[in-house]
N, C-alpha and C positions, 0 to 999 in steps of 0.2 A: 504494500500500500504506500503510496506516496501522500506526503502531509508537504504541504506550503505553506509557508511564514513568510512575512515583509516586515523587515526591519528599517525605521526609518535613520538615511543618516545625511540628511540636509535641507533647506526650503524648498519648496512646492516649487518655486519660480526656477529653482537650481539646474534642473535637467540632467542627473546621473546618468549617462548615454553608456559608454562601453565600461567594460569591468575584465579584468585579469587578473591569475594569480600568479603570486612572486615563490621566488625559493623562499624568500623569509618566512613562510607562513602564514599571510596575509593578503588580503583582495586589497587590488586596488583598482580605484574606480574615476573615471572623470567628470565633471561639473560645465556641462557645456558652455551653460548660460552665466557663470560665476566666475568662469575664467578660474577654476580649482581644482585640485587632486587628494583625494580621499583614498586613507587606508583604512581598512578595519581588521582587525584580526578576532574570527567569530568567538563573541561572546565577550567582547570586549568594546566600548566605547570608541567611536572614528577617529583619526588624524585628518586634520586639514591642515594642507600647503597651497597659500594663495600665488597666483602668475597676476599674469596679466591680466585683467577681468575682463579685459575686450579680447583673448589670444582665442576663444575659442576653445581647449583643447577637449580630442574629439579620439580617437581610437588608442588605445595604452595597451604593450606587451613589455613582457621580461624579456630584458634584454644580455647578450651574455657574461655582460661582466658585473652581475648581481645587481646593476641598477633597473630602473622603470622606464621603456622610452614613449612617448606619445607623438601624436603631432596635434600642431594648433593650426587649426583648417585657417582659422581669421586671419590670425596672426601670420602665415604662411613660412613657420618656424617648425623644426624636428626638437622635444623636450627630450631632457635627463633628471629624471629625479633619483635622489639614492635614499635606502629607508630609513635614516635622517634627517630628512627633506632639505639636504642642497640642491640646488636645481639649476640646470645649465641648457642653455637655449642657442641651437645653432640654427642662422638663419639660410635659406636655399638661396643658390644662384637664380633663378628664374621666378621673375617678381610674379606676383599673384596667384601662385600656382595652384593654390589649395590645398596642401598635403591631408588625405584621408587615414584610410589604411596603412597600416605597421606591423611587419614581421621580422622574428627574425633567421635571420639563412644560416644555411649549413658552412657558411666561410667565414663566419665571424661575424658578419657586417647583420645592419637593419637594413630592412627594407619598403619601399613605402610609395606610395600611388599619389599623383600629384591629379586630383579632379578636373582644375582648370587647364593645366598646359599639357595633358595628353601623354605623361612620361612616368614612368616609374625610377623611382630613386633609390641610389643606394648612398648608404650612411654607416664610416667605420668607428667604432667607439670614441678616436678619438677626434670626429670632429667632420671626417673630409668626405667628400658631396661627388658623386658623379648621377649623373640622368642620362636615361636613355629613350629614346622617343618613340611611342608608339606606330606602326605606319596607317593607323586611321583617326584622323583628326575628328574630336567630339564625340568621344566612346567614351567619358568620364570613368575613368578606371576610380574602383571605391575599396573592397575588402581585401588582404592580401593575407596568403598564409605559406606555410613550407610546407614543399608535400616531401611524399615519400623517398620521391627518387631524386632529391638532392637541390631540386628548382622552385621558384616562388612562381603559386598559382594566385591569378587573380580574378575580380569581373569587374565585367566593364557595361556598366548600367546603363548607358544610354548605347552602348555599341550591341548587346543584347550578343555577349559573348564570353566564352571565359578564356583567360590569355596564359602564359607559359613563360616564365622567363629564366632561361640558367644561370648559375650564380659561378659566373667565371669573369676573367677579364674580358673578353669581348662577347659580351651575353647572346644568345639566339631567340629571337619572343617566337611565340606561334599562338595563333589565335583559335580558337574553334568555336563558330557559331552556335547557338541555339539551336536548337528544333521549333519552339516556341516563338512565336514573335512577340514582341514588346512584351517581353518575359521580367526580363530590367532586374538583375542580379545584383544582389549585394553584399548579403556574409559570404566568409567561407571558411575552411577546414580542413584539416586532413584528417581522414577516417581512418578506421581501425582494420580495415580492408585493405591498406596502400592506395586506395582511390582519392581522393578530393570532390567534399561536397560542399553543397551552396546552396541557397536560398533565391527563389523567383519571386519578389515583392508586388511585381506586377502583372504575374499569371497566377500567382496561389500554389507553390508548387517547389520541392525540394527536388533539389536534382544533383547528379554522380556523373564525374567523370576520371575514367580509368590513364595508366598513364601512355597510352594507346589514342587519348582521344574520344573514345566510345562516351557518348552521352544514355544517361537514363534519368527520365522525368519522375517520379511519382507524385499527382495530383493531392492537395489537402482537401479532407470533407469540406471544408470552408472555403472557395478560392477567392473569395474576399480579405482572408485574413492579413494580409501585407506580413507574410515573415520575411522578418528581420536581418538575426545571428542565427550564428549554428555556432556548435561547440562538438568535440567529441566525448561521452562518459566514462567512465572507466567499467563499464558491463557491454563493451559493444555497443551500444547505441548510444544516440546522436541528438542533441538537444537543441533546439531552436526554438525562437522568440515570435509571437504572434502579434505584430504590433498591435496592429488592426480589431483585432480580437480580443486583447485581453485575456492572453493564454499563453502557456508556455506547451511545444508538443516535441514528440521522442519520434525516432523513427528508426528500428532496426536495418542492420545492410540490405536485409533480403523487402524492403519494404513497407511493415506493417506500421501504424501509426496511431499513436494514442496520444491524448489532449490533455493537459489540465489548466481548473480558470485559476487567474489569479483572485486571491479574497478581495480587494477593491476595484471596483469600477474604472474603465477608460485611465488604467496603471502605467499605460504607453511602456510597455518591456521593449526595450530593448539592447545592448549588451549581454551576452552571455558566456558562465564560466565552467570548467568543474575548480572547483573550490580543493583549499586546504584540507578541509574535513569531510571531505569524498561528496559533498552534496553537489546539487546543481545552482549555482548563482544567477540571480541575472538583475540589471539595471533596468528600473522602474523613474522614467521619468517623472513623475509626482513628488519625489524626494526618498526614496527608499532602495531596497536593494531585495529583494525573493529568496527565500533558500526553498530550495526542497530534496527533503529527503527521499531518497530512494533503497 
């Protein structure tokens, strides 16, 4: 049986968007609208570390040298926090770019989707910036993660594709359409399969792709619901965020798909984690944060 909690840990106006967990033992979470970065370690009261309050920042992972890296979409800045809350802000070469998405690769570096100029970046711990240009202009590249076989997978929400990029010095992207049209992709993941999955916010629809390219769709009973995030569980299945809906739903490799609502109303989820303490996390724009147990 699963049980869900929401724990509140900021104002309503604040907008908790994505959430990660660190080796430290602790979530950490972002503050879109606050320009802030929240730890919590469950069962214990939050940290707040203020930035900028107009910076934006908007997707947060661990990064390899024990600190937090985000980026601030506003601000058009890659962050460093460390769980001390020093906090060091390097800005991109290419002005307004948006940086979205942050992962990190299998070579050291972060890496990370720039919305407005069409390029994926890469960012080495200490500091230094190279981008690489996508060849379809206005494909708003948004979630990015590491897959299996050593390259960063991404989507690209207005390109209605998910792309491929290898983590060498001179990288190779590949792109591979849809099946869906104006599907409009946005989390993603790597699964417990070796595949990479994603979330269709604008078809209702979780989808898998092998690292072959093979795409596989599976429709949500809701295709209203605008998911979100995905995450991978530690049981084989795969956890994603319903914005739309005001649900969080699971969905095993072979398909099958089970819902659960969140206890408050229009909770706007979206971010999702598996947490320290094996649950499922996710960020609740309202001011709170979801655990469930599974």
């Amino acid at each position: 049986m699963t049980t869900v909690e929401e724990h509140p840990v900021s104002a309503p106006d604040e907008g908790p968007y994505a959430i990660a967990t660190c080796p430290d033992g602790a979530l950490w979470y972002t503050l879109v609208h606050s320009g802030r970065i929240g730890r919590l370690v469950p069962g214990q009261q939050p940290t707040i570390h203020q930035l900028d309050p107009d910076g934006g920042p908007t997707i947060i992972t661990a990064g390899p040298d024990g600190a937090m890296w985000f980026t601030e979409h506003r601000a058009h800045r890659i962050g460093r926090v460390t769980v001390d809350g020093s906090v060091r802000e390097f800005a991109l070469p290419t002005a307004e770019c948006g940086p979205f998405g942050i992962a990190a690769g299998s070579d050291g570096a972060l890496w990370f989707t720039e919305t407005n100029s069409d390029r994926i970046g890469r960012i080495t711990p200490q500091g230094q910036v190279t981008e690489f240009p996508l060849p379809t202009p206005g494909a708003f590249p948004a979630a990015i993660t590491a897959g299996a076989d050593g390259a960063l997978w991404f989507t690209l929400n207005a390109g209605n594709a998910i792309g491929r990029i290898s983590a060498d010095a001179n990288p190779t992207i590949t792109l591979h359409p849809l099946p869906t049209e104006a599907a409009a992709p946005v989390g993603i993941t790597a699964g417990p399969d070796g595949a990479v999955w994603f979330v269709e916010i604008g078809a209702g629809q979780i989808g898998r792709i092998d690292t072959d390219g093979v795409i596989t769709e599976f429709p949500l009973p809701d295709r209203t619901a605008r998911p979100h995030a995905i995450t991978a569980g530690n049981d084989g299945t795969l956890w994603f965020t319903e914005w739309g809906a005001n649900r969080i739903g699971a969905i095993t490799i072979d398909g099958a798909i089970t819902m659960h609502e969140l206890p408050t109303a229009q909770s706007e989820p979206h971010g999702i984690t598996l947490g320290p303490d094996g649950a499922v996390w996710a960020a609740l724009e309202i001011g709170a944060l979801a655990r469930l147990a599974v």
